[in-house]
C-alpha positions in Angstrom: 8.8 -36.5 4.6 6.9 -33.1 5.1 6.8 -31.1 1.6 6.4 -27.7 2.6 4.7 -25.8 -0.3 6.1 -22.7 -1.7 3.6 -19.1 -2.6 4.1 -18.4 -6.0 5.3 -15.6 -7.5 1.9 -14.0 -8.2 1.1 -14.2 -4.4 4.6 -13.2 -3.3 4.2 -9.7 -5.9 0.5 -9.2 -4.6 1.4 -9.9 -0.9 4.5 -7.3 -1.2 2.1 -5.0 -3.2 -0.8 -5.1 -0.5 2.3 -4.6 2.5 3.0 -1.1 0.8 -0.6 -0.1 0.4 -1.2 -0.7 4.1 2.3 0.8 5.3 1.3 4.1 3.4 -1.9 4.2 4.6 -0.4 3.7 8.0 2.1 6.1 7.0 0.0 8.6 5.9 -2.8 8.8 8.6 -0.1 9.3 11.3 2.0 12.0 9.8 -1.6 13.7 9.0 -2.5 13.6 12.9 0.6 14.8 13.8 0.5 18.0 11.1 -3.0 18.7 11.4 -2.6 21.1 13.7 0.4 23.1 12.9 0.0 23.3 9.3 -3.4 21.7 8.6 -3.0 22.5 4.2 0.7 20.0 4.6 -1.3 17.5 6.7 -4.2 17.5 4.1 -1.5 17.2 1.0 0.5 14.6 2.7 -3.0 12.4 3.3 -4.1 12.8 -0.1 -0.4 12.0 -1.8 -0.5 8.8 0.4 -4.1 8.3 -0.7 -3.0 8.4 -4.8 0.0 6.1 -4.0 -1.8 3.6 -2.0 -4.7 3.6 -4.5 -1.8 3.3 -7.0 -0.6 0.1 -5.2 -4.2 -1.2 -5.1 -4.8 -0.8 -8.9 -1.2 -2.7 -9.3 -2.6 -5.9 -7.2 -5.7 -5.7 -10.0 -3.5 -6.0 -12.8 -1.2 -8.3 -11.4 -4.0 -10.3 -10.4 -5.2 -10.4 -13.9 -3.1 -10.4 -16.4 0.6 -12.3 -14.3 0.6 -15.9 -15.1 
């Protein structure tokens, strides 16, 4: 019989968490090359909110890497 091993919940939260970082990042570079030149202050704002969140995202992978048990 094959056992077939399961992620725990730590690595399930941190995988999810690291999925969003990178979609925003993703998110956030495109709709910046797509603004920049039309309204290059909105394409700037919109990269640097996405910046804060994914850096938000990052700094929730720390903590759930330290302290989820």
């Amino acid at each position: 019989m094959i056992k077939i091993k399961l992620m725990s919940k730590k690595k399930k939260i941190i995988l999810v968490l690291a999925l969003l970082a990178g979609i925003t990042i993703l998110a956030s570079m495109v709709a910046y090359f797509i603004l920049r030149g039309e309204r290059p202050w909105t394409a700037f704002y919109l990269i640097c909110c996405g910046g804060i969140l994914a850096l938000n995202f990052l700094f929730s992978i720390f903590l759930v890497y330290k302290n989820f048990k």
